[in-house]
Structure formats: structure tokens, C-alpha cells
N, C-alpha and C positions, 0 to 999 in steps of 0.2 A: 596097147600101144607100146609094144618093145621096143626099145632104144636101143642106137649099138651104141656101147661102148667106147670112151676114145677119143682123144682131145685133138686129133687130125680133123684138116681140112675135109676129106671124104664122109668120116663119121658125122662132123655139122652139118654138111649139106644134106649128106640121107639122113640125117633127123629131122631137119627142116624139111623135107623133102614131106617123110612120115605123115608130121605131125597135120600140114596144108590136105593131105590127102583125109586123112582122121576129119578133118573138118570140113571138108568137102562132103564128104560119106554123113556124117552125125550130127552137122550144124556145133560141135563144140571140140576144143579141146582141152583134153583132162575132164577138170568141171567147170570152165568157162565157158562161157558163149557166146563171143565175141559178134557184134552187131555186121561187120564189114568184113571182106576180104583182107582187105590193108589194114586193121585190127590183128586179125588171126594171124598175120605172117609177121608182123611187129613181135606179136608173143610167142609165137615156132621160132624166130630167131633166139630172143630172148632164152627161152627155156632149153634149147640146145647148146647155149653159150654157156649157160649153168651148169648143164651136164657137163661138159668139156671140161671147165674147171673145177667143179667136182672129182672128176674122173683122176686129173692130172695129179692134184695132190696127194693119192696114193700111189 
């Protein structure tokens, strides 16, 4: 699951985008396994938002 890079608006959404799609395809994302749909897209935001500001500080 490559991530792009990049604390733009474009970069969150195709991460979030990614990440629904990962878990559509594997029932998990990363190594969770989140029970719902509205679970999984709670934590694709979440973990996009982390990237992004991760990203930004360097």
C-alpha cells in the first residue's frame, strides 16, 4: 500500500482513496481489521492525516 507523499489536499484524498480500496480488496488495513465500513474510512482518514503531517515537517 504506497502512499504518495505530500501534505496537499489531492495527496489526502488519494490516500484515503488507497487505503478504502485496500480494504475493500483484504478486509484490512495495514494490520487492522476494522469490523465496518464507517470504521475503515474513520482510520484511512486518520492515517492519511498522519502522513500529511508527517510529510510536512520535513
Amino acid at each position: 500500500m504506497p502512499l504518495k507523499p505530500g501534505a496537499s489536499k489531492a495527496a489526502i484524498t488519494y490516500n484515503i482513496k488507497t487505503l478504502i480500496e485496500d480494504y475493500k480488496r483484504r478486509g484490512a488495513i495495514g494490520t487492522s481489521h476494522p469490523k465496518s465500513t464507517a470504521k475503515a474510512r474513520k482510520q484511512a482518514v486518520a492515517i492519511s492525516l498522519s502522513k500529511a503531517k508527517r510529510d510536512s515537517r520535513t
